[in-house]
N, C-alpha and C positions, 0 to 999 in steps of 0.2 A: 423239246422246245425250251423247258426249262434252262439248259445247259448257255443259253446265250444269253450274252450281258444286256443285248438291248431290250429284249424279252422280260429279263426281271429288273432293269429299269422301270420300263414301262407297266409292271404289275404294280411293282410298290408305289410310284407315282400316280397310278389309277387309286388303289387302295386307301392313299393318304386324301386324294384328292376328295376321293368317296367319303372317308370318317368325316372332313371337313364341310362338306356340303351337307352331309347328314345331320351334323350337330347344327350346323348352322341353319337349319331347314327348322330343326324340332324346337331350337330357341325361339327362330321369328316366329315359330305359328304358336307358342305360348304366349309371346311377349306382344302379337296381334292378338290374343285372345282377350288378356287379361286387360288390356288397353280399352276392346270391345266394353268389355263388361264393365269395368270403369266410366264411360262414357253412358251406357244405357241404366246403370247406378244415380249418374249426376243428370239425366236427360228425365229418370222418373223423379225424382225429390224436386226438379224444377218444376215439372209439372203439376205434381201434386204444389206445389205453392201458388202456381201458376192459377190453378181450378181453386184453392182456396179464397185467394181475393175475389176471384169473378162470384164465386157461392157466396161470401158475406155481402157482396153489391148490391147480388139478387134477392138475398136475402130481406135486405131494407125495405126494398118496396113490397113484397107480401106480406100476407096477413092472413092467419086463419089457419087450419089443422093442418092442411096440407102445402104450409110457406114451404118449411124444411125440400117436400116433393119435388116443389115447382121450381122453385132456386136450383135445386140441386139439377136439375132437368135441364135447364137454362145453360147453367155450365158446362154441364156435359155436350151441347150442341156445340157451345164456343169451342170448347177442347174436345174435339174427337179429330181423332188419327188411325191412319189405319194399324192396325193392329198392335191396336192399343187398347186397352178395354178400362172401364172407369165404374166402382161401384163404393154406395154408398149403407153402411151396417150401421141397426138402432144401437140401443142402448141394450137390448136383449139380443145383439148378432144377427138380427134377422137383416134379410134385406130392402133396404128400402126406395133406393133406385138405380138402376144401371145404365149402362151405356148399349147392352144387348138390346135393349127397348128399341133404339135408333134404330134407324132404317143404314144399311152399311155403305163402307165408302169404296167405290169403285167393283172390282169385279174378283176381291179378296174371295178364292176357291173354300176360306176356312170356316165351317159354322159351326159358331159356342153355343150353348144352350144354359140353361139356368142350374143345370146342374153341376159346373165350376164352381159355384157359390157354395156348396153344399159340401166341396170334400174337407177330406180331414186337415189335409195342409193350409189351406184356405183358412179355414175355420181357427187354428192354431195361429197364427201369425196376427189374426183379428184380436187374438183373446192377449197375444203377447200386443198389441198396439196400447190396448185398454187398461195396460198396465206401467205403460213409458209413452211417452211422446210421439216415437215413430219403431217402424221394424220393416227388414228388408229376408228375403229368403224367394224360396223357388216351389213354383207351387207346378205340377205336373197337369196336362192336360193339352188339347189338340195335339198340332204335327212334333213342336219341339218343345212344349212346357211352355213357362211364362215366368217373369224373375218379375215380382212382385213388392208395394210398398206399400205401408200400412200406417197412419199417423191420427189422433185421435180429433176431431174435427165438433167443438165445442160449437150446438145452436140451438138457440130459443130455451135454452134451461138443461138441456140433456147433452151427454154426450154421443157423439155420432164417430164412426171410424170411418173415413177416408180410404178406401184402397185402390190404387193402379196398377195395372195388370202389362206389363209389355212382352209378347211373342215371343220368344229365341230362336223363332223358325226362322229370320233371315238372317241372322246369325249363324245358325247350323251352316245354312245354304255358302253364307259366305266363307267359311272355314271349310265347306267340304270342298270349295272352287280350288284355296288359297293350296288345300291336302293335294285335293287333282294335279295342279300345278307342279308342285313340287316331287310329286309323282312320277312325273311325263319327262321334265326338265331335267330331274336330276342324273335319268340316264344317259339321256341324249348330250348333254354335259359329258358325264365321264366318258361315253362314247366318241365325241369329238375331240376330246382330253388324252385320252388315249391313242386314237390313232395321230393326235399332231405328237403327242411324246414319243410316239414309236418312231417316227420321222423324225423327229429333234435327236433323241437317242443315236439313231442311225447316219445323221452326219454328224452329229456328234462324235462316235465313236469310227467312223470313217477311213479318220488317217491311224488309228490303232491298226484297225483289218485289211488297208496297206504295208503300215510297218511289217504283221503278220506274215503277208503273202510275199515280202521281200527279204523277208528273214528265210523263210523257208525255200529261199531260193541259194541262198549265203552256204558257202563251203571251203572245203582249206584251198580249193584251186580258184576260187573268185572271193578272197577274205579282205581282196582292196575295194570290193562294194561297199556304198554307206547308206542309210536310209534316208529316203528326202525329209527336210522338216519345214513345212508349212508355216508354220508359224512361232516362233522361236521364243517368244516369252508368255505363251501357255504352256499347262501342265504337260500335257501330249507332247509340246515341241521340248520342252527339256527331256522328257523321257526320252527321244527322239537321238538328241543333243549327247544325253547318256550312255545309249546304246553305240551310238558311233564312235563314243571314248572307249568305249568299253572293248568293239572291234579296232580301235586303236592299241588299243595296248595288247592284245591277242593277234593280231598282225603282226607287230615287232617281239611279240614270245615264237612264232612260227617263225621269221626269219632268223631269229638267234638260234634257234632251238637247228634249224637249218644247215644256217651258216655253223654250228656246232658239232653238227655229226658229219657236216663234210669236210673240218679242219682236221676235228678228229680221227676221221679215215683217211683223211691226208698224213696225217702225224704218225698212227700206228701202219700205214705202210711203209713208210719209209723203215725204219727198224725192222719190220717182216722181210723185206726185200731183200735188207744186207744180210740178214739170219738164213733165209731159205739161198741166196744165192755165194754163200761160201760155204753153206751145210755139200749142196751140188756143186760146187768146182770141186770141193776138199775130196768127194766120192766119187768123181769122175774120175781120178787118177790113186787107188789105189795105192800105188810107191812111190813115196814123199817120204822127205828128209824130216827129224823130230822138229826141226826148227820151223819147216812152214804151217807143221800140226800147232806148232805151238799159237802161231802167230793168229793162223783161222780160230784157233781156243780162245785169244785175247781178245778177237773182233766179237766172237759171238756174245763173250761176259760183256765185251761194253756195250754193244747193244742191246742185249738183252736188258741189260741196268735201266739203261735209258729207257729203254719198252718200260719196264716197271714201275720207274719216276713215270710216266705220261699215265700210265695206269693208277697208280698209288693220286694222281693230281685229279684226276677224273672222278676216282670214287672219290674223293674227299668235297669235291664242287656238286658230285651229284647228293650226297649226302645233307649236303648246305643248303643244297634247295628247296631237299624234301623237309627240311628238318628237322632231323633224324641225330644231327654230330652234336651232342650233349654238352657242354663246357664241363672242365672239370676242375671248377675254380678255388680258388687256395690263397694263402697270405705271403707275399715275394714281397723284393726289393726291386724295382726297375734299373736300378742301376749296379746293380750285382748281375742279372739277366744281361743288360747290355752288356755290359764290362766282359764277360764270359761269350756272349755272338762274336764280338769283337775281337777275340783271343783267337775264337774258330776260325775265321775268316782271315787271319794272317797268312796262311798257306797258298790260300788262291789266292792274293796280292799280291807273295813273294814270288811266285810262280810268274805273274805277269810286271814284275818291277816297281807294281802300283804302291806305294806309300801312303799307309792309314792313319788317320789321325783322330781323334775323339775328345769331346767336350760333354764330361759328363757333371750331372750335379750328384751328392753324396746323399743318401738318406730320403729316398722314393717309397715310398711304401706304397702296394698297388694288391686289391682280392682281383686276383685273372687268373687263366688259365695260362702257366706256365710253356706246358709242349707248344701250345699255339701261338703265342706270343713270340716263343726263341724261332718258330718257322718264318714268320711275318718278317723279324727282322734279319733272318739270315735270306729270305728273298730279297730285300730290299737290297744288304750291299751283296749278295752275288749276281744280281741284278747292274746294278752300280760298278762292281768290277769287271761284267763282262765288254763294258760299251765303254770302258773308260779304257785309252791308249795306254802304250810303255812308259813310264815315267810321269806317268798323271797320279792324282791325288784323288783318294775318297775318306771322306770326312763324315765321321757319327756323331752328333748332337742328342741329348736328351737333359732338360729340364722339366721345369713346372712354371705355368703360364694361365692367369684368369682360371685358376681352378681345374685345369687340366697339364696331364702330363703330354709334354711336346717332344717326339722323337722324328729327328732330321735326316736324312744320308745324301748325300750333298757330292758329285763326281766332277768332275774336270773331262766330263767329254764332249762330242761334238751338240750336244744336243739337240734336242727332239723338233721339226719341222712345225709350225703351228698347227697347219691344217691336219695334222694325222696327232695332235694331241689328244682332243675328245674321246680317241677311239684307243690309247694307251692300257686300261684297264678291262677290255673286251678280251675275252677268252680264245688265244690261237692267235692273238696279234701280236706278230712282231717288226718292228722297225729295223731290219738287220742292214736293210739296203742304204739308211739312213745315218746309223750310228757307227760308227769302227768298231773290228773287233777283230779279234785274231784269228789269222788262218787254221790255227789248230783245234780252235774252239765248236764243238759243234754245237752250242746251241741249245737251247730249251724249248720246251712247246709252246712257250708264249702264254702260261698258266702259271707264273710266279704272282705277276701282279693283282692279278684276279682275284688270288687267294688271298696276297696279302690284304688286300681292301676287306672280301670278307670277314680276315679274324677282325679288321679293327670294328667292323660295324657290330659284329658278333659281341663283341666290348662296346656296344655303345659308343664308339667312337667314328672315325672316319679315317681314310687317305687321300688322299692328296696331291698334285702336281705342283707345287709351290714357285717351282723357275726352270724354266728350261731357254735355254740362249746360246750362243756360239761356244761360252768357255765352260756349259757345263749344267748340272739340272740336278735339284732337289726335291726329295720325294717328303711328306711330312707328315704324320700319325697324328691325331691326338687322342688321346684317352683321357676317359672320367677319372678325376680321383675317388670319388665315392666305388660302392660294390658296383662290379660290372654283374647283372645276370640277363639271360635271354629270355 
């Protein structure tokens, strides 16, 4: 039961609820208590002042041994309450008149007897009056004691003590109601607290135990589901919000991932095909002349090459992925690298009529990885010579620009259709049907460009499509001059 969230939502919210009602319970029934007892504090000293005036009144008018009595007597009829009791101590503690004398008020269950005068605390608080003005303390006796006032009450030459006696029995009674209460209340409380939290909880958490049950329906052959999101600027609806970017971007790794291993076995058949089916014509016919052995030797080396190049291009992008292809960075000059791509690549230009030209700046210093860097940019112009016609131009640029080095290769061919630019740098794509190229040319897997982008980003840099238009298309690197590392 534990294991569900709305379950210990709902405990902890009980539990806190519970501390707070608790604490809150045992404040008010002190802070009622003490209140009580403050008022029954300021309720005796009134009345003891109260029974003082009326005793000196009565006083005046008697006369004779027993004034002190009769006065006192008098008072105590004007001031009786119930459960209240009023007595008056000589000069030697004795007692000399009470309020137990009276006949009682109403049908009070409690009867005191004379021997409340007699105990020890009683007796004690009399003896402290006779030595201060007044004294307050708790003197024990009937249902709940009595909280008592003692103050020394000066007549006819002697001194007299004054003592009032008030009950704490309706007190108890009322605190034991206010405990009851608090009792009964506070679980029915967290009892109602509880099950509306278990409900609040449970739609609350609702569109989660949706998301849940729609997730677990999610798989690679329905990975174009999304989850509905109810409310899109709560917590819940960005989670929601999150999740569906998230099968967003795992949707287009499935389709790449896809589209990748069927280019792929598009690309490595073709080379299988011409290998396996001149291995079979060349062994069908036993007596052949050296020349057409030879000729099947040559098809199978250059296919085979090309099998290899599409292989050697494959591990190096799956390498990149996992990231796994280490750099193995060092101190160069970029334009001794270029200067040197650009020496290589006069072969295959001369070979198609194409005329190279270059604009280098002198003194680049660059920490990169060397091997990867001369691959990048011998993709770009055998990239650039393949799509650029007989007597076209390719042109290599590299400067320095706002802090980075700028390398350009710049063709003179038909160039690239807009709507199929986007899609230029995706793995297996080629534009052949788009751009010129020669008949003799077979062609690459359409993994130059791919790669080259990788090394740049690999260097913290970028590539580029810069222009492509009728008379021709520039591709454009740049690189950090500071250390490139991954």
């Amino acid at each position: 039961m534990l294991d569900s969230v709305r379950v210990r939502l709902t405990l902890w919210y009980s539990l806190v609820l519970a501390f707070v009602l608790v604490l809150l319970a045992v404040f008010t029934y002190f802070l009622y208590w003490r209140s009580i007892s403050q008022r029954t504090d300021t309720g005796l000293v009134e009345l003891a002042d109260a029974f003082v005036t009326t005793f000196h009144a009565e006083l005046k008018d008697e006369s004779g041994p027993d004034a002190v009595k009769n006065a006192a007597h008098v008072a105590m009829v004007e001031h009786r309450f119930r459960d209240t009791v009023i007595a008056i101590f000589g000069p030697a503690h004795d007692i000399v008149e009470s309020s137990l004398e009276l006949p009682r008020i109403g049908s009070a269950p409690e009867r005191l007897t004379a021997d409340l005068f007699s105990s020890n605390d009683l007796q004690s608080l009399v003896r402290e009056a006779a030595s201060r003005p007044s004294a307050l303390g708790y003197v024990p006796g009937g249902r709940g004691g009595f909280r008592a006032f003692a103050r020394q009450l000066p007549a006819s030459g002697e001194n007299f003590t004054l003592v009032v006696l008030q009950s704490l029995h309706p007190q108890h009674e009322m605190m034991a109601d206010i405990r009851d209460t608090f009792l009964w209340a506070i679980p029915i409380a967290l009892l109602l607290a509880g099950i509306g939290g278990y409900f609040l909880a449970r739609k609350s958490l609702a569109p989660v135990a949706a998301m849940a049950s729609q997730a677990r329906h999610m798989g690679a052959e329905n990975l174009h589901d999304r989850l509905e999101v109810a409310n899109r600027r709560d917590e819940l609806g960005q989670l929601a919000i999150s999740f569906n970017q998230l099968l967003d971007r795992l949707e287009k790794s499935f389709d790449l991932q896809r589209r990748f291993v069927a280019d792929a076995s598009h690309e490595l058949r073709t080379p299988v095909a011409i290998l396996r089916g001149e291995a079979e014509v060349t062994l069908s016919k036993p007596d052949r002349p050296p020349a057409e052995y030879r000729e099947t030797l040559a098809i199978l080396r250059d296919e085979s090459q090309r099998l290899a190049h599409i292989v050697e291009d494959l591990f190096t992008l799956t390498r990149a992925d996992a990231g796994q292809y280490p750099l193995i960075l060092r101190e160069l000059y970029l334009d001794e690298l270029a200067s040197d791509v650009l020496h290589r690549a006069r072969s295959l230009a001369i070979s198609k009529n194409i005329t190279l030209s270059s604009s280098i700046d002198p003194d680049l210093p660059l920490h990169a990885d060397e091997s990867l860097l001369r691959r990048m940019l011998l993709n770009l112009l055998d990239n650039a010579i393949k799509y650029t016609p007989e007597g076209g131009t390719v042109s290599l640029r590299c400067d320095k620009q706002d802090g980075s080095y700028v390398v350009s290769v710049t063709d003179t061919g038909s160039g690239i259709p807009s709507e199929i630019q986007p899609r230029i740098f995706e793995r297996f794509f080629r534009a052949d049907k788009t751009r010129s190229r020669s008949e003799s040319d077979t062609g690459g897997a359409g993994l130059g460009l791919s790669i080259a982008r990788w090394i740049a980003e690999a260097h913290h840099g970028r590539l580029e499509l810069t222009r492509s238009d009728s008379s021709g298309s520039t591709f454009t690197a740049y690189l950090p001059v500071g250390p490139s590392t991954r």
